[in-house]
C-alpha angles and dihedrals in degrees: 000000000000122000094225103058112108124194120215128201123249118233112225107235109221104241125155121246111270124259113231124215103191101083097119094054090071113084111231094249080073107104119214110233117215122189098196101191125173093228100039129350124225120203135180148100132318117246094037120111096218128032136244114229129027120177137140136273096264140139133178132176117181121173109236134171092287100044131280113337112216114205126190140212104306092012097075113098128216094248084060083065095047094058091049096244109128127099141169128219083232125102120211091268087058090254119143108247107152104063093178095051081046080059104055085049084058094038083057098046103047084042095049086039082063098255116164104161130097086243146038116249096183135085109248120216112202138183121218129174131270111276102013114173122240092239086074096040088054091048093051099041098051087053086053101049099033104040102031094026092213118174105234141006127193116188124212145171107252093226085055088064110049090038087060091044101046091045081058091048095045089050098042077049090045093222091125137019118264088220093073100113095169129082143137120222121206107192126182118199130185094263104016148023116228116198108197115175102203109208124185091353091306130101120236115238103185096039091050119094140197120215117195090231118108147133097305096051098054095042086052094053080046103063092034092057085055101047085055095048097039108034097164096057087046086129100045098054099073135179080257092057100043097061089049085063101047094049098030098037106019126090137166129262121234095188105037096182096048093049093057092052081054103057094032084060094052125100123232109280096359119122116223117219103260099061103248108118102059133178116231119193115225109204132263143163118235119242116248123212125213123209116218133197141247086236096048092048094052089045091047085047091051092048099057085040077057103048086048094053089054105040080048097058092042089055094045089044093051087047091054084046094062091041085058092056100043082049089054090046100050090048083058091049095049092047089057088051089048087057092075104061089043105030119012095179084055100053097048091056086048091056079052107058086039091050084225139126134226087258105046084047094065092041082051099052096042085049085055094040088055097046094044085054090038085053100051086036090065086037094057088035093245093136092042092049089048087051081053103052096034081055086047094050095043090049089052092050095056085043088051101059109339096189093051085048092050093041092058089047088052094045086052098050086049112052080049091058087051090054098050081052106053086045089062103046090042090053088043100066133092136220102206094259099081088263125114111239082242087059087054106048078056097058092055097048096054088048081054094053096045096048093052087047095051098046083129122081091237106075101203094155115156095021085111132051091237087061088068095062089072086096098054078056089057100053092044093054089038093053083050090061104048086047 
């Protein structure tokens, strides 16, 4: 073979099965022969040497605007797989289990054999697997015979009958005696591999076997040995091109021991003499490079200077935006604290209407004023300016004298590290009563605080919201005595 021969795969061009016309031409005494095979179905007229339709084992049925759409065989489409809508009427063993899926393969092939009638006139000869259960049979039968009222069915395996025609060709081309009444066939399915020994004309039942080994299962092995070995193609090499190469580019060893010294002696991408190591292309589209200009790169460039500009100037008008409002807010805040000193009445109705106190009015306005300063700050680039010099001075210290710099750092962190301690062994401890001694300075502190707040004889505590605070005192003098 020459080393520089490179296959390339064929892509499969989505037609419909043809629809014969001939139907009427064909006496009634003509049987109509089905291969129902679990992989693909063949279907024609006795007596023909090729048939008519071939098509595989598929059924979709996909809801559309004018009800559900039911495609066939060649007439699926791939974006039916994709949807996840096709079936067969095949198990994994290669039985028959969906009998309604098994009609609408008869309803495609007496329609594409040119079939118009309500029933079917002709014989039908039909294949079925080793072994099949009656309950299929039944089932079959009774579709046959009930909804296509046809007036006879023989069943048959397919091996038995190529091993009886080709034992008639080879006699009619006298390459064998006709006598020969012994065989073995060796039959491999999609799904399965039937083994019959034929003895004295007959097949042996008890001595045939069926291995769950097919087609599929070798296509399958197949594709997934390429996706390990080529990662990078895990997408290319599809379920489609896989079986090309299995049925275009496989063969089978005679010698399985002296192949793989073959192949173990090859070099990568080399082609030995006989043809058996082969290169298939997988497909790709070339990359094409534009060229672009100096002038479409300066306007592109000015473009994007120009988008900047203007994403910079949305985002500074909407900042000076939201200082306008806090500014507006703070002035009304202001007026209702002015209120006190002019109009007291006044001012309480205002606290009112706002559900605030005195005091959370001044914590409010001085909230607003900071972040009014903290806003115009960011806009004149203050805050940004103090981040830079703090940067700067904290660079020249470290230029300055870097172990006593790093030694600080480590002091800090330290002492830190001894806090958090404390407070956990602090908080850790018992005192006997299931409470931690922290709960318990709490404790105290909160009793210090209420009795400081009900000197009085009238006890009116939480009546008021500030009463409540007595516990933010707590924690902070808490947080005092653990420290």
């Amino acid at each position: 073979m020459n080393q520089s021969e490179i296959f390339q795969f064929s892509e499969k061009v989505e037609s419909d099965d043809p629809i014969c016309k001939d139907a009427k031409s064909f006496p009634s005494s003509t049987a109509i022969v089905i291969d129902n095979g679990s992989g693909t179905i063949k279907g024609g007229w006795a007596g023909e040497q090729n048939p008519r339709l071939y098509f595989p084992t598929w059924i979709s049925k996909v809801k559309g605007n004018n009800g559900s759409e039911i495609s066939v065989g060649n007439n699926v489409r791939k974006a039916d797989f994709a949807r996840g809508t096709v079936k067969s009427s095949f198990d994994e063993n290669g039985i028959v289990f969906n009998f309604d899926c098994q009609e609408y393969i008869f309803d495609h092939i007496f329609a594409h054999l040119g079939i118009k009638d309500d029933k079917i006139n002709h014989p039908i000869c039909m294949t079925e697997p080793l072994c099949n259960p009656n309950w299929c049979r039944k089932n079959m039968s009774e579709i046959l015979f009930e909804c296509y009222q046809s007036p006879s069915v023989a069943y048959g395996i397919d091996g038995l009958f190529s091993f009886y025609a080709n034992r008639i060709a080879n006699f009619q081309n006298q390459i064998s005696s006709f006598g020969n009444q012994n065989g073995l066939i060796i039959n491999s399915g999609f799904s399965s591999t039937t083994v019959i020994p034929i003895i004295d004309n007959c097949p042996m039942a008890s001595e045939s076997k069926r291995i769950g080994l097919g087609g599929f299962h070798c296509t399958d092995y197949m594709q997934k040995l390429f996706t390990i070995k080529y990662p990078l193609h895990r997408n290319n090499i599809s379920w489609e091109r896989a079986t090309q190469m299995k049925e275009i580019h496989s063969y089978v060893a005679e010698d399985y021991i002296q192949h793989l010294d073959l192949f173990a002696q090859q070099k990568k991408g080399e082609n030995n003499d006989d043809g058996e190591s082969k290169t298939i292309q997988l497909p790709y589209v070339a990359q094409t490079t534009t060229i672009i200009s100096e002038e479409e790169k300066q306007r592109k460039h000015a473009m994007r200077v120009e988008q900047g500009n203007r994403l910079k100037e949305m985002g500074q008008k909407r900042r000076l935006e939201k200082i306008q409002e806090k500014e507006i807010e703070l002035g009304r805040l202001q007026s209702i604290q002015s209120l006190k000193e002019t109009d007291l009445g006044s001012f309480e109705n205002a606290l009112k209407m706002e559900e605030t106190t005195e005091d959370k009015l001044e914590k409010l306005i001085e909230k607003t004023k900071s972040e009014v300063e903290k806003s115009k700050g960011i806009e004149n680039g203050e805050i940004k300016l103090e981040k830079k010099q703090k940067k700067t001075e904290t660079d020249e210290k470290f230029e300055e004298n870097p172990e006593e710099f790093v030694s600080n750092l480590k002091r800090r962190r330290r002492e830190i590290e001894e806090g958090k301690e404390k407070r956990e062994k602090i908080n850790s401890q018992t005192t006997g009563r299931r409470n931690t001694v922290a709960q318990s300075k709490r404790m105290k502190a909160i009793t210090g605080i209420a009795f400081d707040q009900t000197e009085s004889e009238n006890d009116n505590f939480g009546m008021n919201d500030e009463d409540w605070e007595i516990y933010l005192k707590a924690v902070r003098n808490l947080y005092n005595l653990l420290i």
